[in-house]
Rosetta silent file (secondary structure, phi, psi, omega in degrees, C-alpha in Angstrom):
SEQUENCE: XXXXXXXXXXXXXXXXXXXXXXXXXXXXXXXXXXXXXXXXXXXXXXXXXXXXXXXXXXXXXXXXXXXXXXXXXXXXXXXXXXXXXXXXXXXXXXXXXXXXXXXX
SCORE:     score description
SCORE:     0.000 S_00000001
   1 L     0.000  140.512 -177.566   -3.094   -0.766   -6.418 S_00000001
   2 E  -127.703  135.631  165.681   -1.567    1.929   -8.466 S_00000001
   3 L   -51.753  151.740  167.633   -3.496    5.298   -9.110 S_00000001
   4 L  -149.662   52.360 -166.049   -3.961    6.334  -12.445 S_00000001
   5 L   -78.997  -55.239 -177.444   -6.233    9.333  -11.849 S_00000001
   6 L   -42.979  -20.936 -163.249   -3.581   11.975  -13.594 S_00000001
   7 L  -132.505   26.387  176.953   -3.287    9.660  -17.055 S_00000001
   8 L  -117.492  -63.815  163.650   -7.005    9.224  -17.171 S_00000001
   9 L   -52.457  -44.116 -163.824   -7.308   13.003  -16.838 S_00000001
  10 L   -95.412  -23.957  174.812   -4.646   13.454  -19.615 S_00000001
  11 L   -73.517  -21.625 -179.925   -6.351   11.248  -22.412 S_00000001
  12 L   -93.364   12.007  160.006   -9.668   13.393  -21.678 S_00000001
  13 L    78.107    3.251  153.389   -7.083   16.456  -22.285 S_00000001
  14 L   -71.484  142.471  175.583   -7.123   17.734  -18.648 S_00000001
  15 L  -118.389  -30.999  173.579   -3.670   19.040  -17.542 S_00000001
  16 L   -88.715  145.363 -172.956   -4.258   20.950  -14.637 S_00000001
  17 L  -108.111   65.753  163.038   -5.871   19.659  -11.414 S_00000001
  18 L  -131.552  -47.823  165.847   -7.898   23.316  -11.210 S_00000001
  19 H   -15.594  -77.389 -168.998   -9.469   22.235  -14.415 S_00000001
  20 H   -60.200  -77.765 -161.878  -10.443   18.786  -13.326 S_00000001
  21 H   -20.213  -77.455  166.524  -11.396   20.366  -10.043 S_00000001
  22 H   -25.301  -56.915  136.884  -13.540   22.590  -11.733 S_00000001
  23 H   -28.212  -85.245  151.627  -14.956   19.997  -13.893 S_00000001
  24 H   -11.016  -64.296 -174.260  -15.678   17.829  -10.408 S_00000001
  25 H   -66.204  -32.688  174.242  -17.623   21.212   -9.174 S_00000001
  26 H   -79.650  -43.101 -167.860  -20.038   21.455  -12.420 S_00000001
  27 H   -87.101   -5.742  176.063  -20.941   17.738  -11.822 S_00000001
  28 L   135.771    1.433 -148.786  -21.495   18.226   -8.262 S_00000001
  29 L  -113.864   72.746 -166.423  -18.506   17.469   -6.545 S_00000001
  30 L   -71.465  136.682 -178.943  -16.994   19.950   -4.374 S_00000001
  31 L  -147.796  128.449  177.309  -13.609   19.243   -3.339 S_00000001
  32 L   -62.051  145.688  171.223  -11.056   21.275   -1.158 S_00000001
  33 H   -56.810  -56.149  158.655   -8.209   22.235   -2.519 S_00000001
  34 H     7.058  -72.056  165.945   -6.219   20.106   -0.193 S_00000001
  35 H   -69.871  -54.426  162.835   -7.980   17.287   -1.275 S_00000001
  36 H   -18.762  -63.395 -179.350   -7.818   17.977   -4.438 S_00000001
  37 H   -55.565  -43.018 -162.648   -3.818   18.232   -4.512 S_00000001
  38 H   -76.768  -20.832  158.190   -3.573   15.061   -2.606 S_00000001
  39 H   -67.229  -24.681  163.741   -5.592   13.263   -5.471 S_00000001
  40 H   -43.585  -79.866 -175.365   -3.696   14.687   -7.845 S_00000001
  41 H  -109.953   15.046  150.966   -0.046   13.898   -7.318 S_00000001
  42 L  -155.555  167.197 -177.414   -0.170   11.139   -5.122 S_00000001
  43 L   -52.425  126.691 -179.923   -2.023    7.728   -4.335 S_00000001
  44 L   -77.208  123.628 -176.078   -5.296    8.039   -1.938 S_00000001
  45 L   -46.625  -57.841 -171.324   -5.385    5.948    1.232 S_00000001
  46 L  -129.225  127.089  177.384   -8.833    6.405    1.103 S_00000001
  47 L  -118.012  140.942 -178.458  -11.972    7.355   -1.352 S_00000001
  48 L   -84.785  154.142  161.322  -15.464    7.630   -0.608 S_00000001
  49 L   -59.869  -84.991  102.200  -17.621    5.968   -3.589 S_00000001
  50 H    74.551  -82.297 -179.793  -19.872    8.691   -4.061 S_00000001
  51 H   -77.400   15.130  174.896  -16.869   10.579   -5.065 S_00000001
  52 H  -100.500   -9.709  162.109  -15.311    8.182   -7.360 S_00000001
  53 H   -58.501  -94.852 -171.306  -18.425    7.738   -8.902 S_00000001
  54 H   -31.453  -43.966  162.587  -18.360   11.270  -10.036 S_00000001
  55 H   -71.393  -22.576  146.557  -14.797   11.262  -11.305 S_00000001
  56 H   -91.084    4.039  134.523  -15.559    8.374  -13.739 S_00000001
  57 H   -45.633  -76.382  154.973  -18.040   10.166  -14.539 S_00000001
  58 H   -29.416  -47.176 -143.513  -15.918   13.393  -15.404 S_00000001
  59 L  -109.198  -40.702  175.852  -13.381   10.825  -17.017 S_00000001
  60 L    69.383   73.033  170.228  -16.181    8.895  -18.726 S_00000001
  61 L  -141.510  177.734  170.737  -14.202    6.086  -17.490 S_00000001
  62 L  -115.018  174.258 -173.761  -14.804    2.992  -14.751 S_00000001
  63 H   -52.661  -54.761 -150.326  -13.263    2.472  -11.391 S_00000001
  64 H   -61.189    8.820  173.398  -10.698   -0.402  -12.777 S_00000001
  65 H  -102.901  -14.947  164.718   -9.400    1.952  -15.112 S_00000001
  66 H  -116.752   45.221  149.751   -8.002    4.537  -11.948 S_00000001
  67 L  -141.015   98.191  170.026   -7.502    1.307   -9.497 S_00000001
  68 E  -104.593  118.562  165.477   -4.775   -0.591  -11.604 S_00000001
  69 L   -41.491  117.797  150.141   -4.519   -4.187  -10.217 S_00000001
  70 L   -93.978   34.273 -116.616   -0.650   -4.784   -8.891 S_00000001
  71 H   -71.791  -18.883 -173.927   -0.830   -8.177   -8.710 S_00000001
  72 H   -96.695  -32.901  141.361    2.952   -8.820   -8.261 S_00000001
  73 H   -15.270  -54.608 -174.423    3.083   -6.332   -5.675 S_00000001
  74 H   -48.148  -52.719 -176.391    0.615   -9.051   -3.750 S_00000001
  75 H   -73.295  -15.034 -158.210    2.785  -11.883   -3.847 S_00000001
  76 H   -78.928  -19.690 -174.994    5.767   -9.935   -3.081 S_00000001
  77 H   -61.875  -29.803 -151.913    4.053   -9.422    0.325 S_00000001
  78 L   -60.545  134.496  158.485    3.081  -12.952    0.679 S_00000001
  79 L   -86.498  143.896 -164.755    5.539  -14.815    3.417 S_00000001
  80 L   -58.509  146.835  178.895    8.240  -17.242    2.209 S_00000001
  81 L   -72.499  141.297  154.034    7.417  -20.750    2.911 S_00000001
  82 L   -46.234   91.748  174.512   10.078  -22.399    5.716 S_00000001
  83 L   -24.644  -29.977 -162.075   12.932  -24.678    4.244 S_00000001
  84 L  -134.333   85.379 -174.181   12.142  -26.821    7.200 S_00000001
  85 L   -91.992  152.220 -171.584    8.778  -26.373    8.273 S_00000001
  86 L   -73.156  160.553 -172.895    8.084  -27.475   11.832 S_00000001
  87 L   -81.025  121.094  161.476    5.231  -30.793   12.259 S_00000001
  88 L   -37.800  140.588  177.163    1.774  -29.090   13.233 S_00000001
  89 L   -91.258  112.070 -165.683    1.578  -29.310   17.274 S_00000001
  90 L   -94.364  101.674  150.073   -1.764  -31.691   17.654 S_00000001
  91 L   -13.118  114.050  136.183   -4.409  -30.347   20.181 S_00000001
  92 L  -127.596  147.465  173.296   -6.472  -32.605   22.429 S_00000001
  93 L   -70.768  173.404 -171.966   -9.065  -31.559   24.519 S_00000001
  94 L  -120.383   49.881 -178.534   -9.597  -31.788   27.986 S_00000001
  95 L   -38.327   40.374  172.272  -13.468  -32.691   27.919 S_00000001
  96 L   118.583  -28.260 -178.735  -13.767  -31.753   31.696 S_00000001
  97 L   -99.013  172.119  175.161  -11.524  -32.949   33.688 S_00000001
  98 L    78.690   11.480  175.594   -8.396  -31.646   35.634 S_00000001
  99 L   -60.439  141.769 -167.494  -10.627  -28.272   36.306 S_00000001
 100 L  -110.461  131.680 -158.747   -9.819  -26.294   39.047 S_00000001
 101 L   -56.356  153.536  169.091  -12.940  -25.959   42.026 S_00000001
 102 L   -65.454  175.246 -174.155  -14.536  -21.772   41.465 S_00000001
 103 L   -81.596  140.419  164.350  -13.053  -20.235   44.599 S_00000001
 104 L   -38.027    0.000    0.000  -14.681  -20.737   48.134 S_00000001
């Protein structure tokens, strides 16, 4: 997923993240500077809903417009199939027997 909180912010003519902050704080949304900065200039591990509701709010925008799909990113993760893949190793159960007595 690639953020795109900053270019969201710049078509609604914020430039500053003390603006937007600010903005965020009239709708309800108190945010540390801290946090603030780290939404700012780089991607968030983690968001609560609550507050991303309120910043598409601010933004008059929806989530999938600041959570841009990377879809090639996905696959890149994905592991390469095996030139030679090995034959599945075939299970059978042991429906009771060979069991070893509980201890004495």
């Amino acid at each position: 997923m690639r953020w795109n909180l900053r270019m969201k912010a710049a078509e609604r003519g914020i430039w500053k993240s003390t603006e937007f902050r600010r903005q965020l704080a009239d709708a309800g949304l108190e945010i540390s500077a801290g946090k603030m900065s780290a939404l700012w200039t780089g991607t968030p591990t983690t968001i609560r809903l609550d507050d991303l509701d309120v910043i598409c709010a601010v933004l008059d925008c929806g989530p999938e417009e600041l959570l841009i799909r990377e879809p090639e990113k996905v696959a890149a993760r994905r592991p390469q199939q095996v030139a030679e893949a090995r034959p599945a190793q075939v299970l059978t159960p042991r429906w009771g027997r060979n069991r070893s007595l509980p201890p004495a």
